[in-house]
N, C-alpha and C positions, 0 to 999 in steps of 0.2 A: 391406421394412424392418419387422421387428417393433415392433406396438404395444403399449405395455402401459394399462392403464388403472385407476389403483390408485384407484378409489371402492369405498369400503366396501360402499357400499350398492346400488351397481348389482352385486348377487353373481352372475349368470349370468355376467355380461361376468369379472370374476375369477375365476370359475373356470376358461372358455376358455382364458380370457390365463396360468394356472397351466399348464393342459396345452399349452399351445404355449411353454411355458417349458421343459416337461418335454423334448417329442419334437422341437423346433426347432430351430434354427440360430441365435446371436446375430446380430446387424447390427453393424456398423464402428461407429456410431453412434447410438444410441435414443432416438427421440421420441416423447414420454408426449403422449400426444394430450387434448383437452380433456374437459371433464364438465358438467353439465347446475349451472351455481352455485346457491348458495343464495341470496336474494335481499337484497340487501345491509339492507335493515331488518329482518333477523332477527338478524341480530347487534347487538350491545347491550354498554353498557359492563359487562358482567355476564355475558354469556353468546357465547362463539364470538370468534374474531376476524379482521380485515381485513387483508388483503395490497393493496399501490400498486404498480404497474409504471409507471416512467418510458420512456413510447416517446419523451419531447418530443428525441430524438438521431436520430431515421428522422422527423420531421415527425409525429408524433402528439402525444397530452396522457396525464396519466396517468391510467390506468386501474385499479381497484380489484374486488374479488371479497368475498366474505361464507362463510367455514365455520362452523356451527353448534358441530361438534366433532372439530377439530383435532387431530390427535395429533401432527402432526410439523410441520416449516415447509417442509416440501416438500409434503406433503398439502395445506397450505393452497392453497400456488400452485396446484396440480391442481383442487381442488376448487374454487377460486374461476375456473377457466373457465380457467387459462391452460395454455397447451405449453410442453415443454420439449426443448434436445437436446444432448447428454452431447456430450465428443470422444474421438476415436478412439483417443489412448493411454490417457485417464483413464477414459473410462466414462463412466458415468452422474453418477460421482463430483464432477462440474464440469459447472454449468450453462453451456454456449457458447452456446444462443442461446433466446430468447423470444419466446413469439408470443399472441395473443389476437384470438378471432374476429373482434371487431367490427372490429378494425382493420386494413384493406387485405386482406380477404378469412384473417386468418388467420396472415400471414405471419408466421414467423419471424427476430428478427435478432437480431444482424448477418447479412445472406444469406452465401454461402458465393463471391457475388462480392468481399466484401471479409476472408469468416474463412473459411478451411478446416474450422476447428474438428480439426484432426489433433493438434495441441497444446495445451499450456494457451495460451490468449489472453495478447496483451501484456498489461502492466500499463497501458497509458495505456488501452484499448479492451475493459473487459471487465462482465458483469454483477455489482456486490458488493451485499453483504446487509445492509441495515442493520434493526435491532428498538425495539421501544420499550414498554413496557407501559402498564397502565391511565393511571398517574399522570405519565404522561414527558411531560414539553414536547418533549424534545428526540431525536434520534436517537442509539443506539449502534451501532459498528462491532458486528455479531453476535461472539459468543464461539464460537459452533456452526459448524456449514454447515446447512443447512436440513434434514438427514435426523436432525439427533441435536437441533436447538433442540425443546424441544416447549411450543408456546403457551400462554399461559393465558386465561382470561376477558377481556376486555377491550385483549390486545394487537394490537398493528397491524404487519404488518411491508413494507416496500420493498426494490426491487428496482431498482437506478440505473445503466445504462451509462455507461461511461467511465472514466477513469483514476481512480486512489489509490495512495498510499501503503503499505505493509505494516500500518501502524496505524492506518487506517482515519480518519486526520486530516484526509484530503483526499476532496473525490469527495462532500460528503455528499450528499441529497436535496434539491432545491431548494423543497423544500414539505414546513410540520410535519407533527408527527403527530395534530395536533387537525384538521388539514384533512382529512385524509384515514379517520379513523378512527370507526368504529362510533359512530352518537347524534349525528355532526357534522354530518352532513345530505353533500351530492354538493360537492365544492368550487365554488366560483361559476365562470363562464366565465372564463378567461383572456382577458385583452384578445386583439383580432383580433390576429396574424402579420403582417406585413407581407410583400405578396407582389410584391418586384421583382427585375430578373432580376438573376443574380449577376455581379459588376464586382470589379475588385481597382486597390488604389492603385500609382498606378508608383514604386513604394518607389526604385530605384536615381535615379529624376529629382526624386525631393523630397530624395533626401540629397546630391544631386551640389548643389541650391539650397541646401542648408544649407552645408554645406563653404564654398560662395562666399559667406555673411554671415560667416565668419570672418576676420580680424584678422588678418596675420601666422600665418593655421592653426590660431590657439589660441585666441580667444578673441571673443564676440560684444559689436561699440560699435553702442551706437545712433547714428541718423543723426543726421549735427549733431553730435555731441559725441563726446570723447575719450574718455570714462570708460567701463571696461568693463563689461556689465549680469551680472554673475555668475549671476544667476535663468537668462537665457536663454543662457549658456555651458550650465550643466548639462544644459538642456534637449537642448542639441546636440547635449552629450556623451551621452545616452539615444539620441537620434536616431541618434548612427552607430554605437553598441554593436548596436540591433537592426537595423539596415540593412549594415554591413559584418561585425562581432563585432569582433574584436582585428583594429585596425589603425595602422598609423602616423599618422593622424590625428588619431584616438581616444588615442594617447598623448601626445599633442601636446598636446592639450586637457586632457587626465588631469592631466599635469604642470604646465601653467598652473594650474589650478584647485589643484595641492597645493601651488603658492608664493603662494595667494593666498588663503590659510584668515583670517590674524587678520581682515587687510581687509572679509572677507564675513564670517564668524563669529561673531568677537570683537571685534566694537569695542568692548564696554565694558572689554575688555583681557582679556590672557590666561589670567587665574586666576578671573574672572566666568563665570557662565552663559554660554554661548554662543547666538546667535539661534537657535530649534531647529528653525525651517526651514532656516537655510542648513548651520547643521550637520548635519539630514538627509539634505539633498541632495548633499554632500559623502560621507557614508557612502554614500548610495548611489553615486554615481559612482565612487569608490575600493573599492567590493565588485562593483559591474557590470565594471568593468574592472580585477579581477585585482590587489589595489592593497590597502595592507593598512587600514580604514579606525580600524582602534586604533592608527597610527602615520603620520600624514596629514598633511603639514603641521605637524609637529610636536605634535599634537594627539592623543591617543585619545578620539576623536567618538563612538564605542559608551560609552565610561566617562561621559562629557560629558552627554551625556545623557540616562544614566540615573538622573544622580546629580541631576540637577536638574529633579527632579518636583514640583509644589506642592506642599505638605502641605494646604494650606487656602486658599478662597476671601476675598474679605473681611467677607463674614459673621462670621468668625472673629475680627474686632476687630482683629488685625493684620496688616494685607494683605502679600503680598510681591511685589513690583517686577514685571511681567509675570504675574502668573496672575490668572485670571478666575473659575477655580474649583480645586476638589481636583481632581489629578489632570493636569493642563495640565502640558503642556513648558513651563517659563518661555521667557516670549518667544516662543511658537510664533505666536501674532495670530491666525490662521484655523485653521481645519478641518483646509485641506490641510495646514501645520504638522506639526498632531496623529496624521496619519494619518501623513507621510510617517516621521516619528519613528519612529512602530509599526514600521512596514515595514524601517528600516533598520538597527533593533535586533536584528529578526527575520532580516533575511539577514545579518547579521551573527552569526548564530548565538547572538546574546542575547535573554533573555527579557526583553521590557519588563513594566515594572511593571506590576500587574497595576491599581492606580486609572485608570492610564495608557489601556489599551486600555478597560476600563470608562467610561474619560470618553467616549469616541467614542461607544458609547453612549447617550450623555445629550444627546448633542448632533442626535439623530434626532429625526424631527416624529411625529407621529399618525398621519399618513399612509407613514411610510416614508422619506421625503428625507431627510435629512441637511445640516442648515443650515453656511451659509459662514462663519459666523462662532462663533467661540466665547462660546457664548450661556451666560446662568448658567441653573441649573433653574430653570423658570418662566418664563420670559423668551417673549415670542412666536415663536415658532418656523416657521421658511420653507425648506423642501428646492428643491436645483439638482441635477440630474444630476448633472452634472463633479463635484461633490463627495460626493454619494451614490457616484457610481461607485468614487472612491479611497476610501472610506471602507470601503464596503463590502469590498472590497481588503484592505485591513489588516482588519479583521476576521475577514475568512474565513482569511488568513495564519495569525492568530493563535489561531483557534480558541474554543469554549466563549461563543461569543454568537450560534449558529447563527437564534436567531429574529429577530434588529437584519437577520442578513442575509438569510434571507428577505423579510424586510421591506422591504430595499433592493432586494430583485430585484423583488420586486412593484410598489414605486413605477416602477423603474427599466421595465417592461413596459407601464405605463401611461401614462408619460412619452411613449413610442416616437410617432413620428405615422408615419401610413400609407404615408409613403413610404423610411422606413427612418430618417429622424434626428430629433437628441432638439432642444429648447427649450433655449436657455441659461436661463433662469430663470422659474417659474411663470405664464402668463398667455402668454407669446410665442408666437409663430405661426410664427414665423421660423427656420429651426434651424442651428444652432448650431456649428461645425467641433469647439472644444475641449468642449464636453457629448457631443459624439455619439462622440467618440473615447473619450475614457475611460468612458461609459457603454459601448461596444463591451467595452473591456476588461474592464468589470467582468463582464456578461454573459458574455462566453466562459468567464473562470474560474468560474464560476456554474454553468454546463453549458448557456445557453442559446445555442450555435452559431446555429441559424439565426435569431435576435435579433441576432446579433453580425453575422453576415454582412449582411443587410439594413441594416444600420448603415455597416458597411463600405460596400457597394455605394455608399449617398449619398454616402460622402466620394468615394470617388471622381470623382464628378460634379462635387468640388466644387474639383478638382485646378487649377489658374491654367496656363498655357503654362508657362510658367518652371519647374516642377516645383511649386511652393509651395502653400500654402493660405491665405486669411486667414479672420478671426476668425466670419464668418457666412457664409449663403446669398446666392451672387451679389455677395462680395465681391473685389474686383477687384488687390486689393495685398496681396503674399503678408507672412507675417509668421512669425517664428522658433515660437514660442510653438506655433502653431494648427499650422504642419507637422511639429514635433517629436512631440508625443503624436499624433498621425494618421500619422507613420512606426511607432511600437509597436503601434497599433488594426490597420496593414494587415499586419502579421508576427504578427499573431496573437499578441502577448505585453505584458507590462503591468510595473510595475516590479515586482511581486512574482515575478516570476520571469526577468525578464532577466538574460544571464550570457553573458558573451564566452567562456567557458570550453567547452573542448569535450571532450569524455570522451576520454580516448587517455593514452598512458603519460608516465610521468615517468621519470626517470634511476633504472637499478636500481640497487637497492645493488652498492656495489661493494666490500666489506669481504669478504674472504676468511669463509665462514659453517664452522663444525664440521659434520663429516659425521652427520645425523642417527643417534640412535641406535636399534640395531635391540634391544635388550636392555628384555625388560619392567621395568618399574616395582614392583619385589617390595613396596611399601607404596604406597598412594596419597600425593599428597602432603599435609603436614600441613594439616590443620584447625579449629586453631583451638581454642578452648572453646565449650562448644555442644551440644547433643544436638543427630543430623541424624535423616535418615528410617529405618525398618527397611528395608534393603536385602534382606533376608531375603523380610520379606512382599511387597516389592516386586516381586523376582523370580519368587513365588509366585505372585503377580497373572499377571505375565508372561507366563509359561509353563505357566500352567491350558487346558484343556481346551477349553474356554471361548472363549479367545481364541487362544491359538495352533494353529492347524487341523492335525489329525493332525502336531504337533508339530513342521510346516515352515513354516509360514507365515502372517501377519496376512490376512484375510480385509476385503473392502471392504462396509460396512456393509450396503450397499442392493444388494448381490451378493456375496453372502458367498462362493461359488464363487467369487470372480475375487480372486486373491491383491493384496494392496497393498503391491506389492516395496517402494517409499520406506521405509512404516510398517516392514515388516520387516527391513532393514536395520539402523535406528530400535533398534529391540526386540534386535539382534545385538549393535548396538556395545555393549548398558545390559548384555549379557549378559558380555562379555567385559572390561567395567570392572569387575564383581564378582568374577565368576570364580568366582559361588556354584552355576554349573549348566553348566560346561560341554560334559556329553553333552545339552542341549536346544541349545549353541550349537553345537556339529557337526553336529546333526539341520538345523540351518537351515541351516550352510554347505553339509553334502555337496547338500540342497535344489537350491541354486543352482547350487553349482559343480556339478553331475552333470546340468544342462538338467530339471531337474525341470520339471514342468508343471502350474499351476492347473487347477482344475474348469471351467478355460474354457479349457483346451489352450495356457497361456501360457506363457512358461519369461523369466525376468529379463531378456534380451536384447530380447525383445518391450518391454519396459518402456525400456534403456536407448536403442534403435532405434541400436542400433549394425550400421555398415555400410547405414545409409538416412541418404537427404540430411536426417532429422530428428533424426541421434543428438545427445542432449543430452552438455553437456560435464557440467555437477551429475551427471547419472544414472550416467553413465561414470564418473565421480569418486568418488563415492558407491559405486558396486560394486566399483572396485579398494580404496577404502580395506580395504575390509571383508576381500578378499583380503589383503590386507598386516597388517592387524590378526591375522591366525589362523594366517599363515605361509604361507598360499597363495601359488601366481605368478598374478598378474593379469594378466599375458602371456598368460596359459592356463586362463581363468577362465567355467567355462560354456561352453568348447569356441571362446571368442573371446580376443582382443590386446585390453585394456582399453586399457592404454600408448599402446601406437599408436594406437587410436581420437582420448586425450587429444592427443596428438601433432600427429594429423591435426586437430583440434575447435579450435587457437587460428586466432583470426582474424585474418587477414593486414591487415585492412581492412574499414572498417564497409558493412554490404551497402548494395545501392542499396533503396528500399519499389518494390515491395511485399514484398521478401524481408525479414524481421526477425532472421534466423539469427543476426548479429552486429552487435552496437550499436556496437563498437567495437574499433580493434586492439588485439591483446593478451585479448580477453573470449575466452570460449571458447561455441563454436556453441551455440544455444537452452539459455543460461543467464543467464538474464536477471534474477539476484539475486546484490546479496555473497555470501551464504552457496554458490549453486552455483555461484560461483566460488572460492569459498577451500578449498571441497571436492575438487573437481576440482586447483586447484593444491597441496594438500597430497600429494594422489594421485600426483601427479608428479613433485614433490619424492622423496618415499619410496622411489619408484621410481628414485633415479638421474638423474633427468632435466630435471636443473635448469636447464641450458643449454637446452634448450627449452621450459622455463618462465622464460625471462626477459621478454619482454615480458607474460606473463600475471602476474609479478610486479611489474612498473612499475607496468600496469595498476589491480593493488588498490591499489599503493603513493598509483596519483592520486587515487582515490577517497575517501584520508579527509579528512576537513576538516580546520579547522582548528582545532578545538573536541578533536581528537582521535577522535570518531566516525566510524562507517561508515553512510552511509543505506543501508537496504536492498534497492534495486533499483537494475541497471545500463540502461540509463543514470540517472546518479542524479537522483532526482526531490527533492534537499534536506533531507530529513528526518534524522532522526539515531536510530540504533535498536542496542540494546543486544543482542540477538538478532546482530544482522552482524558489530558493534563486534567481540564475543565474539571470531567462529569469525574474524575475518581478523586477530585477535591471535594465536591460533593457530595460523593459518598463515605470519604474517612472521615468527613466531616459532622457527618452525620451519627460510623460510629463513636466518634469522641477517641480523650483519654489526650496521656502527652502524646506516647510517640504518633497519633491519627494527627494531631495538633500541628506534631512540631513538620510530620509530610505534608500537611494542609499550608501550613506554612512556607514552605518550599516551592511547594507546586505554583503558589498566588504568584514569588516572588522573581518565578520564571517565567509566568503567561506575562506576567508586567515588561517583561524584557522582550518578546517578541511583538510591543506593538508596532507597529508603522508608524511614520511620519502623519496618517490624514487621518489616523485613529484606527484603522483596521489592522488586522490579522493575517500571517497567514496562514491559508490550508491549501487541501487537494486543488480548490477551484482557481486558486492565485490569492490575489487580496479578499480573502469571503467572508459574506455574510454569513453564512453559518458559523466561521469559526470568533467571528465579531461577537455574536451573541451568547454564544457560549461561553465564549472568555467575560463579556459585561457577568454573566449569572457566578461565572467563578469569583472573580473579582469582588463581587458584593457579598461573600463571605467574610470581608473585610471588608465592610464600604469606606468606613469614615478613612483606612489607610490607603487607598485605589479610588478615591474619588475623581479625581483629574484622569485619570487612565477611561474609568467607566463614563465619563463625562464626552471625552472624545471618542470614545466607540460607539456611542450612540449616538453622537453628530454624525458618525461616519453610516451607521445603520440609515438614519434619516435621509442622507444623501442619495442613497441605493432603494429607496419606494419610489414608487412607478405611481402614473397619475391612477392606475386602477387600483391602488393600496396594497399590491402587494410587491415584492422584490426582488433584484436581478439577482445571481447566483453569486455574482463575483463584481467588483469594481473593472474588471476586465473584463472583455470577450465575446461574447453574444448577449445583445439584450433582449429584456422581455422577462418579466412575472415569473418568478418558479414556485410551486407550490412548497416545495419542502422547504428552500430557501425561505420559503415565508413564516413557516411555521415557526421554525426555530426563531426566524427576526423577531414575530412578533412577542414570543413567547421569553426569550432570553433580554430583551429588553428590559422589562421588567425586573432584572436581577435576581427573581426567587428563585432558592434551589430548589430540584428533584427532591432532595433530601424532606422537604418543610412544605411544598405547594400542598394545599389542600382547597377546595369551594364546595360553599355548600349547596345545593341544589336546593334545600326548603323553599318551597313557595314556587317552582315548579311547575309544571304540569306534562304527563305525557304529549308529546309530539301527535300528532295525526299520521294515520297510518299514511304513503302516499300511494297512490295508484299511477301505472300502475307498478304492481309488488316487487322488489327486487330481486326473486326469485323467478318473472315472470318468465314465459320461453322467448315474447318478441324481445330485441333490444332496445334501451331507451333509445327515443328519435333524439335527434338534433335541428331543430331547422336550419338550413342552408341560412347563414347570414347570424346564426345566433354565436354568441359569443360563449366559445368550448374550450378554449385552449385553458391548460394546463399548466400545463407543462409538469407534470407531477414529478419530475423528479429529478434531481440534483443534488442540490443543496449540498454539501459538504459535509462531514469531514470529506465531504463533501464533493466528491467527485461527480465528476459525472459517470454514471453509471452503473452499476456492478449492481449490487444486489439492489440493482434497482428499484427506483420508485420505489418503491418501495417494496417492495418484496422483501427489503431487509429492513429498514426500516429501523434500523436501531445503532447505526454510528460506525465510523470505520468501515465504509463500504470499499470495496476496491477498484481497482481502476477501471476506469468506464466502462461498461460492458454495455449493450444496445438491446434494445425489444422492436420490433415490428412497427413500421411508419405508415405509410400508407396503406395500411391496412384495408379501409373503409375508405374508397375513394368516392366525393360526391357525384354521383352520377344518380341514374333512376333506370328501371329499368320494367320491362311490363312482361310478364310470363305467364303463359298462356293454358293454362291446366283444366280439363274436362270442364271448360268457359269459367273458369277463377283467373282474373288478372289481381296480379299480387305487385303493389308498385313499394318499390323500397328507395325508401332515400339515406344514399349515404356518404360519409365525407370524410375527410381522413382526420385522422389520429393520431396524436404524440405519445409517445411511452414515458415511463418515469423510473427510468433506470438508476435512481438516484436515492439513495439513501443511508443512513448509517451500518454497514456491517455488521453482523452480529457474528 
């Protein structure tokens, strides 16, 4: 396996490692092996900065490194001691796994018992990048991937296993950036781990207990008395959503519960505030199970209570009926209240007020707990687990108070006693069934797994014969309450993310759709008033020297030899939406279609691993569109049946783990984002082949919410992203019909709602240009009604080109040209869809071969002084990173992930061989970590 080892400053070792670059053989996979770090008190809020790796997911702590001077955020990693190793289709391009000496000898993870590392990593189990500079409290999802971020004095950046979001919402670091950074000193010990063996609750015999406290199947009485307890009905109904999903039972209760809203509610009657715990828990149970909770009971329980937030405490001279302070649900009474409010405004796809989730906040102690009661500021303050746990919950749901949760995860660790369970309340000894459950909950969404597991294990122990639990340790008489959330603790799920729902298709349209048309678009569609960007110079950008490699192909930062098919696709479509250079856009298509070959012997098939149990459906998708956009047959494209590849790629049925090929029927194999599914099924569409795109049509169809958005990975992880939204309006658009119509419709009606103020968007990168241009191309599926929306998006696109014509990643953050960001700028500009781009290349001519061949064995030169940089990759949905530059290349990438920086350091060097001097000039390099997920 070749190593490379990019410290500057060990220059014998670089030179080697250049000439075994020259005369060697690549590996499948390359790991940058470690460096001798620089000693973490050299770095200073002033000078060099600090990288954190989270192992605490393999049983380690985090670990930290020190570079004096950092050029790139991959250099950091390197140079602060740690390893890295690229995967097999992307390269080096995507960090798959991490390793650092001190910990277990070395080892790298995830091991390759649990990641092959052949493909990009799922989105629930991968490393992403989070940064922060001198003055951040808090963490940002990177805009970069770590070969193009380039640090400054004072910054700190981390490195966090496990799952997120496409925008970087979820997943964060479970420790600031002041603990960890330059001048903070070593973080203090984390409380001891709890070391007991692992145990699992018998889930099926605490729900079969619950089932039996119900009533008539619907509802729970307490003993002795008629009257139904509504509190511990919901509870149950939580209980068998996580323990069955969608069941006949579960509807049973569902429907009780929504003929029995005023009762629980609204006693002060129906046009009052409502109690805003019971109307929480009503939202939530009518959105846990599939139930619409803006129409519940007669009730919209999301309006209800959004509308009835304090203004004011009674500080304010005039109190009002139920709040305690600013910001309280009226009538919430406690904590949980407040929290549960949070949360089921939030799955309900509404934003709570923002006093709202800020009150939760105030309601934290000094230490981290989170008091039971809704206390005014000042008031003496007493943290309980079970309420820190849901607190923290809704917090981390809601985003933008990452340090309350920290802070709750810290209490929440120290809470812990040594045999895995928590205190019901400060002082106890005794622990606790409903503290240690929802403290489990909270932990796991946290990232602290083996916190959670050792939580788990205790419940277990603490199971009664009957199935049930009760309320303490060595409690003998089960009770509704204590086995309900101890059924969501032992399924591993918590109410922010419970959901009877399971990914798979809905009814396809069945509206008779018009036959796509194959006829170009002789005028883009209308735009609006508005200056947009110079398409001219954008193209210029494009297709300079520079960037596009002997005029076939985007080149991957931190291996500029190894072509970055995604990116260059990318760069095709933005070519053939202008139509301002179409002998540079034949030069790339004959590229492809003719089995061209990268300066690492790769030809596009390699990329889409078509005809291997790994062919992606986005990749496939992705390369016939481009066929079909230039008049090619993708039947016969690169010497391969794209068609039938897509054909063969829908999945009949979701795999069993450890195989992740297909999340769901209808998805299309190792495509594991909206985007490289609506690529893929536009692909298909185009093609004639819409009958065999119909369950992969259902499929998008289930996937929007209800808000009208698309989250951006399948299975969908809840979020809602303007990037997806776009391209899968494009594609139902495309199939037609009402119901494509009346989602296409939806969709437009919510990209419109997320513009900004200056006319942009948001995505992964902050205010981005990729998510700008995608939203103008969705948009112009309706021009004449988003005129003004598509009018300021492209003032705002214009704003963000660079004087060399091409554009920043984001209105925020690091400037400087990104190649992907450009593409889609310049391409989305134009407002043509996927669905309808077509150019015709007539009148043409073949490109010139260049010399020398991109196949060749030297690599291309650069001259020192010539203008190289890239930056290939970002761009959004645009994060920085992840399936890098492209490597992915087809939307919803994940969160940053890094390739190799200095790589190629300029130097020269004369080697002396049976009188052969061989002089190399070489210079460093940006990766392009960046591109849309597939």
């Amino acid at each position: 396996m070749l190593t490379v080892r990019p410290r500057r400053r060990a220059a014998l070792t670089a030179l080697v490692s250049a000439v075994i670059l020259l005369v060697g053989t690549s590996a499948a996979l390359v790991t940058a092996a470690p460096v001798a770090a620089d000693p973490i008190a050299q770095c200073t809020a002033t000078k060099g900065a600090v990288v954190a790796v989270d192992f605490g997911p393999f049983g380690g702590k985090v670990e930290r490194g020190c570079d004096t001077t950092p050029t790139t955020g991959y250099e950091l990693l390197h140079e602060a001691g740690f390893t890295t190793t690229g995967t097999g289709h992307d390269g080096d391009a995507f960090i798959c796994r991490l390793g650092y000496g001190s910990f277990n000898s070395g080892t790298q993870y995830p091991t390759p018992a649990t990641e092959d590392c052949v493909l990009t990593p799922q989105a629930t189990a991968y490393w992403s990048y989070w940064v922060a500079s001198q003055d951040d409290a808090d963490w940002s999802y990177s805009q970069y991937g770590a070969m193009d971020r380039k640090p400054e004095p004072g910054d700190v950046d981390a490195w966090v296993f496990g799952g997120t979001d496409i925008g970087g919402s979820t997943g964060r670091p479970t420790f600031s950036p002041d603990e960890v950074r330059a001048g903070g000193g070593t973080p203090g010990p984390d409380p001891e781990v709890p070391q007991v063996p692992p145990a699992e609750v018998d889930i099926s015999k605490a729900a079969a207990w619950v089932r039996g406290r119900l009533t008539d199947g619907e509802r729970v009485v307490d003993d002795g008395s008629d009257t139904p307890n509504y509190f511990l009905t919901t509870e149950a109904a939580f209980a068998l959503a996580a323990a069955d999903g969608k069941s006949q039972a579960l509807d049973k209760v569902g429907a009780y519960l929504g003929s029995q809203v005023d009762p629980y509610a609204y006693q002060s009657g129906k046009d009052e505030a409502p109690d805003a715990t019971a109307a929480a828990r009503l939202a939530l149970v009518a959105t846990i199970a599939e139930r619409d909770p803006g129409a519940f009971g007669g009730h919209d329980l999301l309006a209800d209570l959004a509308a009835h937030v304090c203004p004011s405490g009674p500080e304010s001279g005039t109190p009002v009926p139920g709040c305690s302070a600013k910001g309280d649900f009226r009538n919430a009474s406690y904590t949980e209240g407040q929290a549960l409010a949070v949360l089921a405004l939030l799955r309900g796809g509404e934003r709570p007020p923002a006093e709202a989730v800020t009150r939760l906040t105030q309601l934290q102690c000094r230490g981290g707990g989170v008091s039971s009661v809704l206390i005014r500021p000042g008031e003496y303050c007493d943290g309980d687990p079970a309420t820190t746990g849901l607190a923290a919950l809704a917090l981390q749901k809601a985003g933008g108070h990452h340090t309350a949760v920290v802070k709750a995860r810290d209490y929440l660790r120290k809470a812990q006693f040594p045999n895995g369970g928590f205190p019901g309340y400060t002082g106890s000894t005794t622990g606790s069934v409903i503290a240690t459950a929802h403290a489990s909950q909270a932990l796991r969404a946290l990232g602290e797994t083996v916190r959670a597991d050792a939580a788990v294990s205790w419940l277990s122990g603490q199971q009664l014969p009957d199935g049930g639990f009760g309320f303490e340790e060595g409690a003998t008489d089960s009770v509704v309450y204590a086995t309900a959330v101890t059924v969501l603790a032992g399924k591993d799920t918590s109410l922010a993310e419970l959901t009877t729902k399971k990914p798979g298709p809905t009814a396809p349209p069945t509206s008779p759709s018009p036959t796509p048309s194959t006829t170009p678009p002789t005028t883009p569609p209308p735009m609006g008033n508005g200056e947009g960007p110079d398409l001219k110079k954008g193209v210029s950008y494009l297709t300079s020297a520079a960037n596009l490699r002997q005029g076939q192909y985007y080149g991957t930062g931190g291996a500029p030899r190894r072509a970055d098919f995604g990116l260059t696709i990318d760069g095709a479509y933005a070519l053939a939406a202008t139509g301002l250079d179409n002998d540079r856009l034949r030069g790339i298509v004959d590229f492809l279609d003719g089995g061209g070959k990268d300066g690492e012997g790769r030809t596009v098939h390699d990329w889409t691993k078509l005809g291997t149990k790994y062919a992606g459906g986005g990749y496939m998708g992705k390369t016939a569109l481009l066929a079909q956009v230039v008049g090619r047959d993708p039947r016969a494209f690169g010497g391969e049946d794209l068609i039938a590849g897509l054909n063969r790629a829908v999945c009949k049925a979701p795999s069993a783990a450890p195989d992740r090929s297909c999340p769901a029927k209808g998805a299309y194999t190792h495509a594991p984002s909206v985007f490289a599914q609506s690529l893929a099924l536009i692909a298909q569409v185009r093609a004639g082949e819409k009958t065999a795109a119909t369950e992969p049509i259902a499929y998008l169809a289930g996937l929007q919410h209800p808000s009208g958005a698309w989250p951006s990975l399948v299975p969908s992880t809840g979020d809602s992203d303007v990037d997806s939204t776009a391209i899968a309006a494009m594609a139902l658009d495309l199939v037609g019909g009402t119901s494509a119509d009346t989602a296409v419709d939806r969709a437009l009606a919510w990209i419109a709602t997320r513009q900004l103020a200056d006319g942009g968007f948001p995505g992964a990168a902050g205010n981005s240009v990729n998510s700008a241009a995608l939203a103008v191309q969705g948009l112009s599926l309706d021009a004449p009604k988003y005129a003004e929306q598509i009018a300021k998006a492209r003032k705002f696109l214009a704003a963000q080109q660079n004087a060399d014509g091409g554009f920043n990643v984001a209105k925020e953050g690091q400037r400087g040209s990104d190649l992907r960001a450009s593409t889609q700028a310049v391409g989305g500009t134009t407002g043509i869809s996927f669905g309808v781009l077509t150019r015709d290349l007539t009148g043409t001519s073949p490109q010139p071969t260049p010399s020398p061949s991109p196949s060749s064995s030297l690599p291309d030169i650069v001259t020192p002084g010539e203008d190289g940089g890239t930056s290939a990759g970002t761009g959004d949905t645009g994060t920085a990173g992840s399936v890098a530059g492209g490597t992915g290349g087809l939307g919803g990438n994940l969160a940053s992930t890094g390739v190799p920086g200095a790589v190629l350091a300029a130097a020269a060097m004369a080697l002396v061989l049976a009188g052969l001097f061989l002089t190399l000039v070489l210079r460093d390099r940006r990766d392009a970590p960046e591109g849309r997920r597939s």
